[in-house]
C-alpha positions in Angstrom: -11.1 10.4 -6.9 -10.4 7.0 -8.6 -7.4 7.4 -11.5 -8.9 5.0 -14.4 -7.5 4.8 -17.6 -8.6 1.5 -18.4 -10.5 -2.1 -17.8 -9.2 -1.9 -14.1 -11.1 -2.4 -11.1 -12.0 0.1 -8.9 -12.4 -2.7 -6.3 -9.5 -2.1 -3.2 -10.7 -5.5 -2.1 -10.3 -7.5 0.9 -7.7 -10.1 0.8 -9.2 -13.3 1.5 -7.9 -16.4 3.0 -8.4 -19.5 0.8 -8.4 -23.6 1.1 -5.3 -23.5 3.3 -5.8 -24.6 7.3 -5.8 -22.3 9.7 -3.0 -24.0 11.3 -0.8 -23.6 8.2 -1.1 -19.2 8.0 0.1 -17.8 11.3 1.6 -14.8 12.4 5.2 -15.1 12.4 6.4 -11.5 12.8 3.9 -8.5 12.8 3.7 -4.7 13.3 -0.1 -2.9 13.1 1.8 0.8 14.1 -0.5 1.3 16.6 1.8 1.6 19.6 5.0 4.0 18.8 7.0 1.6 21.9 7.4 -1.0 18.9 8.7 1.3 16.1 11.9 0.6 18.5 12.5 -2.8 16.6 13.3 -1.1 13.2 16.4 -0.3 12.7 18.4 1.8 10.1 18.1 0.5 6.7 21.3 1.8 4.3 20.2 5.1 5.9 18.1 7.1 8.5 15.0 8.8 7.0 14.2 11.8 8.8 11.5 10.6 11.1 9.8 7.4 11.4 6.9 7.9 13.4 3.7 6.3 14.5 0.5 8.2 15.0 -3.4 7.3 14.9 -2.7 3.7 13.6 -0.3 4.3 11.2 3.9 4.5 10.3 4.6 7.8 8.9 8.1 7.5 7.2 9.4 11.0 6.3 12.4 12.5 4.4 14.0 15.9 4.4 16.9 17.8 4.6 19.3 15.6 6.7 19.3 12.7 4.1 19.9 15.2 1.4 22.6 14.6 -1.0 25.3 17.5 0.4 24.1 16.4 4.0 25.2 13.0 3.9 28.6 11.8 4.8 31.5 11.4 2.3 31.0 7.5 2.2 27.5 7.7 1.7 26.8 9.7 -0.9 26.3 7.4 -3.6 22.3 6.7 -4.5 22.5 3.5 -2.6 22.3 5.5 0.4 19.0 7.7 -1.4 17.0 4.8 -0.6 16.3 5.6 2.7 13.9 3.6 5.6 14.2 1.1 8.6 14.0 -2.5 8.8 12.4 -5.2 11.0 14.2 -8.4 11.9 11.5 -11.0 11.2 11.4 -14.6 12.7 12.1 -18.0 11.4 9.2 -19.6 9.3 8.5 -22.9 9.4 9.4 -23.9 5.6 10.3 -22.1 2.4 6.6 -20.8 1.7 5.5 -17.6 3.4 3.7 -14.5 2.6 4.9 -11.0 3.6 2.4 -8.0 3.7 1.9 -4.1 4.2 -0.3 -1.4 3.4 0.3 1.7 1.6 -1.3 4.7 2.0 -1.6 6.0 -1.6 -2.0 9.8 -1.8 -2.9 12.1 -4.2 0.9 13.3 -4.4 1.2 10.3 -6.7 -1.0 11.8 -9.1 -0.2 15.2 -8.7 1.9 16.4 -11.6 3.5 19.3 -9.5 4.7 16.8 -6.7 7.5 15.9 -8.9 9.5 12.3 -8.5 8.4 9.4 -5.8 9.5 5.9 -4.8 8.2 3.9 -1.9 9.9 0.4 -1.5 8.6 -2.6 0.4 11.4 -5.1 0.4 12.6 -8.4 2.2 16.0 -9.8 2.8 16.4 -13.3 2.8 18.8 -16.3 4.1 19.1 -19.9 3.6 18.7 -22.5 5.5 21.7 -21.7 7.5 21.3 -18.1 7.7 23.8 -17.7 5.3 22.5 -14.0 3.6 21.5 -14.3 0.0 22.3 -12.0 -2.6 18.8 -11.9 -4.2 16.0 -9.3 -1.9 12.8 -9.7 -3.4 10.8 -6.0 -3.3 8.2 -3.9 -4.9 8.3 -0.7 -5.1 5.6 2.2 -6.1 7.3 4.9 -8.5 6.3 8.2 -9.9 8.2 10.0 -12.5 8.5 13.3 -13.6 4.6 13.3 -15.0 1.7 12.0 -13.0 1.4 8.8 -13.5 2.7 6.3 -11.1 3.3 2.2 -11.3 4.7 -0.5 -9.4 7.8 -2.5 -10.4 9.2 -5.8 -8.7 12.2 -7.0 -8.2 13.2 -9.8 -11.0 16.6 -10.6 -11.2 16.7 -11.9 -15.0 15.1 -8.6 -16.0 17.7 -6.7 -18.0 17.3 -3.9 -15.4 17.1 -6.2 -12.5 13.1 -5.0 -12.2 10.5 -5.9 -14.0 7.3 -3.7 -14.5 4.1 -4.0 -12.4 1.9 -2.4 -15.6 -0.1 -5.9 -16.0 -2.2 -8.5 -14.1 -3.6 -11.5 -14.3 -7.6 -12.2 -13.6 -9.6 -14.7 -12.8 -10.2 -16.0 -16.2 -6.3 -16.0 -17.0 -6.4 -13.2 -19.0 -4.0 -10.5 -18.9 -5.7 -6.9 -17.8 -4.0 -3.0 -17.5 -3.3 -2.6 -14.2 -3.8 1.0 -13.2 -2.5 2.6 -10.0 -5.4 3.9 -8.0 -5.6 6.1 -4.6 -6.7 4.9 -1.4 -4.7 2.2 0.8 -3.8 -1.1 -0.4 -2.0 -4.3 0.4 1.3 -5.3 -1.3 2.1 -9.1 -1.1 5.3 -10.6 -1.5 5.0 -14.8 -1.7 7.6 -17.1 -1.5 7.2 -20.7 -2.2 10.2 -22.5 -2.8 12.4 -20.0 -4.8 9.4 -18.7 -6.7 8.4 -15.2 -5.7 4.8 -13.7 -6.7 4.1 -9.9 -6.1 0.4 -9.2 -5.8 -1.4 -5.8 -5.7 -4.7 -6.1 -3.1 -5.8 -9.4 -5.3 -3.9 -8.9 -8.2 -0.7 -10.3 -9.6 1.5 -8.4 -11.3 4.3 -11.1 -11.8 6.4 -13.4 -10.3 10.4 -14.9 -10.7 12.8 -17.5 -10.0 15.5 -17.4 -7.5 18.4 -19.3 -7.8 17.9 -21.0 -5.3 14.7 -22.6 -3.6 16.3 -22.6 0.3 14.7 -18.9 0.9 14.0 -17.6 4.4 13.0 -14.1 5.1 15.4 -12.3 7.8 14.4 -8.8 7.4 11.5 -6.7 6.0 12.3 -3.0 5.3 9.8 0.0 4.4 12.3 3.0 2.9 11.3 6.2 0.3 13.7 7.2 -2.3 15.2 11.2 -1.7 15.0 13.2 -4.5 16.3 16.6 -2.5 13.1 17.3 -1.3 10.3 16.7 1.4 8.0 13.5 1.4 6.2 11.6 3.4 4.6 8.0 3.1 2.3 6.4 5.2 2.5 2.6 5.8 0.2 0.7 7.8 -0.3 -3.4 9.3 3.1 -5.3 8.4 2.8 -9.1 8.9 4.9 -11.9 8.0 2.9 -15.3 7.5 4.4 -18.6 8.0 2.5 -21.0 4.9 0.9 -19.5 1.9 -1.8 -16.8 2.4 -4.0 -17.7 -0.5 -5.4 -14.3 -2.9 -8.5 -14.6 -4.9 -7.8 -13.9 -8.4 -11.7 -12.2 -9.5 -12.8 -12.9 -12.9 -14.1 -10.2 -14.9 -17.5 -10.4 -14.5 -16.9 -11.3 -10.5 -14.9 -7.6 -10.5 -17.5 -5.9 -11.9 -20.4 -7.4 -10.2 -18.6 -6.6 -6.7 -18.1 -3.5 -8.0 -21.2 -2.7 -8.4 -22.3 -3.6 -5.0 -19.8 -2.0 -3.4 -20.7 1.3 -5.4 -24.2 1.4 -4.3 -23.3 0.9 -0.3 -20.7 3.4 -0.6 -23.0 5.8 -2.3 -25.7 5.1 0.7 -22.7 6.0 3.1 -22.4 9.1 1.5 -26.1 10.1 1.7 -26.3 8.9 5.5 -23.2 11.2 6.0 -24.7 14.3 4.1 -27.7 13.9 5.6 -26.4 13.8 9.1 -23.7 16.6 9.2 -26.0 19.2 6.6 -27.8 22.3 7.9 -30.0 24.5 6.0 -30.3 28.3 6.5 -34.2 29.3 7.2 -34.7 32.7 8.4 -31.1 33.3 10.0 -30.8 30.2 12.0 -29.3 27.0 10.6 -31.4 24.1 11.4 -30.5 19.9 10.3 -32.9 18.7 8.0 -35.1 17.0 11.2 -35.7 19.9 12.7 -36.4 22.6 10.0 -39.8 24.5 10.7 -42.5 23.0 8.7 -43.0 25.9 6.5 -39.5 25.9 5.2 -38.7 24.3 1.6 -34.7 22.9 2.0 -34.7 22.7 -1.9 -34.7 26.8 -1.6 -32.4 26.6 1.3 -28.6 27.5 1.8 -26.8 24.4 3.0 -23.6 23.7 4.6 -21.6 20.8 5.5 -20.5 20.9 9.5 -18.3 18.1 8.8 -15.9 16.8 6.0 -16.3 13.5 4.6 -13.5 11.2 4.9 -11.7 10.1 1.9 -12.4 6.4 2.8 -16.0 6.9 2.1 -14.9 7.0 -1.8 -12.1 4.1 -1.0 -13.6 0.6 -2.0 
């Protein structure tokens, strides 16, 4: 269930769209992975992961044994070439300000002590004005050492380390909160507006820098997994590049925790509903659902069984 460690919301909220015409967010470039024809337009990113497939909706980008270290050419055997993914050529926005997005699927591998190290990278590759490349390729990037916990970092070029960490965010209040990586699918945000990128998580910002320059473009968007010598797979889901500003709702405390609360009790109805519909009870060798028990039998002294699993997204909100 829900990793939380501190004042964090459980909340995987809906990103919403706020005081900016419709005319000025628009689709620029877009990928939902729900036809595999399209996985066609990404192509090798530093180098090939070992499948990049669409199924049921969603990109499954997987590493293993041909991206090992002792597998890899002689002039790619530095980490650079680690990194592995594809990338998508995007098109040209209108201006400097745009919004890139994508889902990640967020599994319990990143909590899982025994599913050693992890690194899923959402980047974009940018031009000016020109389309003269720039040197600067603003990403964020979910990573999970050696223990359990995971956390996001973002690229920041006046960090000492090039990276600066995604461990914070800021509310609707302005206050600064523990931000706590939790399970389930969420949206990663990269936002450009004149030089200044902003990294959110779902609605929340972990942080933001300067480019040197404010002439940014995107070009190309890439999705890639770091290979530590072993199998892994991520799951990605709905890329889209948006030509303005796609506004995020920062919640304030209290608006967190009241939505929380509501969405708590409809989840826990969804739950019920499900149990109810897919339980049978065991009265004199036959297993009967609830509706159609005899009236002489008492379900509270009753073997049960579920005919059906729940789906993990009945616990995601």
């Amino acid at each position: 269930m829900k990793k939380l460690l501190g004042a964090a919301s459980l909340l995987l909220t809906l990103v919403t769209v706020l005081s900016v015409p419709a005319s000025a967010v628009a689709i620029i470039t877009g990928d939902s992975f729900s036809s595999a024809s399209k996985s066609g337009n990404w192509v090798t990113d530093r180098y090939d992961p070992e499948e990049f497939d669409i199924s049921d909706g969603k990109l499954y980008l997987a590493l293993g044994k041909s991206g090992y270290y002792k597998y890899r050419p002689a002039d790619r055997k530095s980490k650079y070439y680690a990194q592995q993914g594809k990338k998508l050529k995007l098109g040209q926005t209108s201006s400097t300000t745009w919004t890139a997005v994508v889902k990640l699927d967020i599994d319990d591998t990143w909590f899982n002590s025994s599913s050693n190290r992890k690194r899923a990278e959402f980047r974009i590759d940018l031009v000016d004005g020109d389309g003269n490349p720039i040197k600067d390729s603003p990403a964020l990037a979910l990573v999970k050492g050696g223990s359990s916990a995971s956390y996001f970092k973002f690229y920041n070029p006046k960090a000492n380390t090039g990276w600066g960490m995604g461990n914070k965010f800021i509310n609707g209040d302005d206050e600064q909160e523990d931000f706590i990586v939790e399970d389930g699918e969420h949206s990663l945000f990269i936002k450009a507006t004149n030089g200044v990128i902003s990294y959110y998580v779902d609605e929340k910002k972990l942080g933001n820098c300067t480019l040197s320059t404010t002439d940014v473009y995107p070009s190309y968007a890439s999705l890639s997994a770091y290979n530590f010598e072993r199998p892994d797979v991520i799951c990605w889901d709905n890329f889209y590049l948006y030509d303005g500003s796609y506004g995020i709702r920062a919640l304030s405390t209290d608006a967190q925790n009241d939505k929380e609360d509501r969405l708590e009790e409809k989840y826990e109805k969804k739950r019920a509903n499900w149990i109810e519909k897919y339980t049978q009870y065991e009265f004199e060798g036959k297993w009967y659902k609830e509706s159609d028990l005899p009236d002489k039998a008492n379900k509270d002294n009753l073997e049960s069984r579920l005919t059906k699993e729940m789906p993990d997204s009945y616990w995601d909100y």
